[in-house]
N, C-alpha and C positions, 0 to 999 in steps of 0.2 A: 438667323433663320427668317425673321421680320423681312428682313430687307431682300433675301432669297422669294420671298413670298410676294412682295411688292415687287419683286425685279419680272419677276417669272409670268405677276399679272398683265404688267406692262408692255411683254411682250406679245402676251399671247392677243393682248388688244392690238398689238402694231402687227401681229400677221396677220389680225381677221380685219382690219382696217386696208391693209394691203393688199388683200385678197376683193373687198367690196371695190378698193379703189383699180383695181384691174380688170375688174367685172366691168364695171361701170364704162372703163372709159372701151373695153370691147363693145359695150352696148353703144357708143356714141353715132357709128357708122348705122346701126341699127337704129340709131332716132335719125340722123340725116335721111337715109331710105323712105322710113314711116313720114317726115315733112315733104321730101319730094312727091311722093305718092299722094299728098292730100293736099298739097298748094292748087287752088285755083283760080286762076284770077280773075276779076270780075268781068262777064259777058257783057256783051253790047245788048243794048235793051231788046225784047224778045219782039217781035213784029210781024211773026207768022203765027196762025190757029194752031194750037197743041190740044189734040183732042183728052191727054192725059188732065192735061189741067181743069177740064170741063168737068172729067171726072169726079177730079180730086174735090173741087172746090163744091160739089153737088153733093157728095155724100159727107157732107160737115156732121158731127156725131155730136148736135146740140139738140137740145127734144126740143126745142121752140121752133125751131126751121122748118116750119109745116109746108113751105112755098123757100124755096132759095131761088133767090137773085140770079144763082146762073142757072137755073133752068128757063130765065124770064128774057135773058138776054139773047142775043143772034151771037156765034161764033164769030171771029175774028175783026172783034173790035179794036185791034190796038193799033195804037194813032202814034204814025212817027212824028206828028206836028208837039202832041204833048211834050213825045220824051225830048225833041230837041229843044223845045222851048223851056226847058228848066236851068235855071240860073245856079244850080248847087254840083258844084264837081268834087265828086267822090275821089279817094286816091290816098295813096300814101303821104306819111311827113317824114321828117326826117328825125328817125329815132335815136342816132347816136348823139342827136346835139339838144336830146330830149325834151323834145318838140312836145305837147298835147294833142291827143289824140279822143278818137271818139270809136266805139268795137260795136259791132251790134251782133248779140248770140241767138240763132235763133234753134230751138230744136224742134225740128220736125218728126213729121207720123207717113213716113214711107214702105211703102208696099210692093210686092211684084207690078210692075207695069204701068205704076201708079207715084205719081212725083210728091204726094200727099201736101199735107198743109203746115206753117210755121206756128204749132200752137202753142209752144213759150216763144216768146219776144223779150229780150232785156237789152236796153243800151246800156252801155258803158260809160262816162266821160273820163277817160284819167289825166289828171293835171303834173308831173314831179313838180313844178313850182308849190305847187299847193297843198303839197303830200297828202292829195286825198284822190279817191276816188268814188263819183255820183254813179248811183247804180237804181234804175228804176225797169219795172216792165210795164208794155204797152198790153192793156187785156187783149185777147184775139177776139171780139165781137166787137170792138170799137170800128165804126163807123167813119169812111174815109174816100178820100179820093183815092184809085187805083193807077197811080200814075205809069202810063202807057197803055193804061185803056178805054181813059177817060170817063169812066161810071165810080158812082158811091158803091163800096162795100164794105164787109167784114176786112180788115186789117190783115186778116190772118190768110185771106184768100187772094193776095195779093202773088206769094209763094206757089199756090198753086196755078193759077194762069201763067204766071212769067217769070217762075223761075227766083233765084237769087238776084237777080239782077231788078228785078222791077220786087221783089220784097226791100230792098234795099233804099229802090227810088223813091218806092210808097211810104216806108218810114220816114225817110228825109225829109218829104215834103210836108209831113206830118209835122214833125216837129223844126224848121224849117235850119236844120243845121249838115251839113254835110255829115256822110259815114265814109268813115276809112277804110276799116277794115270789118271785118267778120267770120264767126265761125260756123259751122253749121255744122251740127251735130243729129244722127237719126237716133232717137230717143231708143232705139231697139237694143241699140250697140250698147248703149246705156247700160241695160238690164245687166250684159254680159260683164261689163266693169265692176257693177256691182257684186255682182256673186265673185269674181277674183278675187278680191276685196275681201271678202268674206260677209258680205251684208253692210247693212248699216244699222246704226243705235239712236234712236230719235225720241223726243219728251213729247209723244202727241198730245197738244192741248185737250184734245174732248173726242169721246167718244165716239165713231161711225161706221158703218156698214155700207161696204162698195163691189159690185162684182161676185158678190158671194162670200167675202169676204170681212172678217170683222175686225176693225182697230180698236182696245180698248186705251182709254185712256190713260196718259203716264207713259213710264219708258217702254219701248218697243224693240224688236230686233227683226229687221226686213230682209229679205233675201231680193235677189233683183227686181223680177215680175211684181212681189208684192210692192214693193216701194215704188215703181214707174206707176200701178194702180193708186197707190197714196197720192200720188203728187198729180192726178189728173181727179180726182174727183173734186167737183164744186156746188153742184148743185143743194146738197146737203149739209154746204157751210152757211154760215151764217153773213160771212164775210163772201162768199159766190168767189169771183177769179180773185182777190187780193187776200184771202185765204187759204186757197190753191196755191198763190204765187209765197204766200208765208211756208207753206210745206214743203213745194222745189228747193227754198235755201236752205230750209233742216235738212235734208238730205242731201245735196250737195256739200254743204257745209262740215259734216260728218263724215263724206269722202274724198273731202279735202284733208280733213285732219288725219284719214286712214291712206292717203295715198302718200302723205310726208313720211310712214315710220319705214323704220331700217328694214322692218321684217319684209316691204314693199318690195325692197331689190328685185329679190327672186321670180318678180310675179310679173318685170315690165317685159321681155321679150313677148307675153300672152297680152297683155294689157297695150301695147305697140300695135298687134294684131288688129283688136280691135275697134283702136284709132284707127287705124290705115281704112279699115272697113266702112269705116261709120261717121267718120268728119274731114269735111271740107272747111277750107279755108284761103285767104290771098296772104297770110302774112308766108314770108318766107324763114329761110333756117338764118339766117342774119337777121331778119327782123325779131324772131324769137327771142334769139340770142341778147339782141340789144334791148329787147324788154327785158330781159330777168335780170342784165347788170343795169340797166337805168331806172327801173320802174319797180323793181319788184317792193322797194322800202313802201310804197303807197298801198299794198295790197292788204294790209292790217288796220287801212284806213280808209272805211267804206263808208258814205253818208247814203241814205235811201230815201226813195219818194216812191210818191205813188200817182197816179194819173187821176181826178175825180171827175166822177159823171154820174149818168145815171143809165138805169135800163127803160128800151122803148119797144114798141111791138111797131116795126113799116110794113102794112101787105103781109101780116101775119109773120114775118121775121121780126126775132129778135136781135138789136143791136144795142150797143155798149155808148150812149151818144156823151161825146167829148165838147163841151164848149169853149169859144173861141176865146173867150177870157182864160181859159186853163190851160189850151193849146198853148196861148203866148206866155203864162206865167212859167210852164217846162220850159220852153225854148229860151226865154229870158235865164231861167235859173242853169240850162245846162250851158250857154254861150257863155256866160258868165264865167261859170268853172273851168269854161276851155280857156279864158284869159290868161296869159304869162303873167 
């Protein structure tokens, strides 16, 4: 009877295993589709006026921007002498011979008609030599060259004048190391993943009030809109954007762990949807592929930094100002990591 009982469970896991394993590999043509639909690869730097961008980068949703930079500026500043004259070429490595690489994510705040702004920034460095990977974010009010348009801005307004293509350059030349690849995700889509999901479950450090809304302290249970609200307020941290950027990885981190379980199956032709909607990106369905058999062992081994500066008021704008001693102690610490 035992063994009837053990024979009968054993089965009944190898028909529902069979059945996921059939699910899955129907779904496979349905993730190729979802990667063809969102590979982009990276534009040539942008050198015409986009009066979106003027927009985007005018209506910044920081109370300190009493006076913004692009309201001070003349349209169609961008200078082909810049972009050609940079010495950093972006591009792919070669990931099946598990080369080092460098990702840069950025999630944007897109709107009808409106290209909006990149306000999380995280690079990536991942080393397999090294089995680790360096994971830092740049605040969005850091202060920087806008490479291809030749003026100091906010970091983050780099996305909205020129696109991924000059978000990309501008980080570069920031921390003075090439980017490979990147994703770009509209923080909107977001919401949607997380309610599929079914929420998320987060330990908030300390109490606050954002939006009308109130986080108490301790564990939480968010639904999408409220958690995209969590992960953007700053100004009532104590900690300002490095506090903010602590809250994005509780919540991502929590839908990483909910987007591994088996119950997930069911839920990816809807959760496909809303990647295909809501992220760009240049890796291709071979390049993915050869990250998750090359790289995927370094993803449980993440080392973090942080960018240090201070806050400044220029002409009534507030920026995030980064020193050239810290600029090169990043660029040292992440070159380094890229080393075989």
């Amino acid at each position: 009877m035992r063994r009837r009982i053990i024979y009968g469970t054993l089965a009944a896991f190898s028909v529902i295993g069979l059945a996921v394993g059939i699910y899955l590999f129907q779904m496979y043509d349905s993730v190729k589709d979802t990667v063809a639909a969102i590979y982009e690869p990276l534009e040539p730097p942008a050198l015409a006026d986009d009066p979106r961008a003027t927009a985007s980068a005018a209506e910044d949703d920081g109370v300190d921007d009493v006076v913004d930079t692009v309201n001070q500026a003349e349209p169609g500043l961008i200078d082909p002498a810049v972009v050609q004259g940079s010495t950093l070429v972006h591009g792919p490595v070669d990931l099946k011979n598990k080369e080092p690489f460098t990702l840069l994510v950025m999630g944007v705040d897109e709107r009808m008609g409106d290209r909006g702004r990149s306000d999380t920034i995280i690079v990536l460095g991942v080393n397999p030599a090294k089995n680790s990977v360096l994971m830092f974010n740049i605040p969005r009010d850091t202060r920087t060259e806008l490479i291809g348009r030749g003026t100091e801005d906010k970091i983050n307004h780099a996305y909205a004048f020129g696109g991924t293509r000059m978000a990309i350059d501008t980080v570069s030349d920031f921390l003075g190391v090439p980017i490979n690849y990147y994703v770009k995700v509209n923080m909107e889509g977001l919401v949607q993943i997380i309610d599929i999901l079914g929420g998320v479950q987060i330990d908030n450090p300390f109490e606050f009030r954002f939006e009308r809304v109130t986080y108490p302290e301790g564990p939480i249970h968010l639904d999408g809109r409220d958690a995209m609200m969590y992960t953007r307020m700053r100004y009532d941290d104590p900690r300002g954007d490095f506090g903010r950027n602590a809250r994005q990885q509780l919540v991502l981190s929590d839908l990483i762990e909910r987007a591994k379980r088996i119950s997930t199956v069911t839920k990816i032709p809807d959760i496909l949807k809303e990647v295909e909607e809501n992220t760009r990106t240049n890796l291709t369905m071979d390049d993915i592929m050869d990250i998750y058999n090359n790289y995927r062992k370094q993803a449980s081994d993440i080392y973090k930094d942080e960018i240090k500066g201070s806050g400044k008021h220029i002409d009534g704008i507030y920026y995030y100002i980064v020193e050239e001693a810290e600029r090169q102690r990043m660029h040292d610490k992440l070159a380094s990591h890229l080393q075989p």
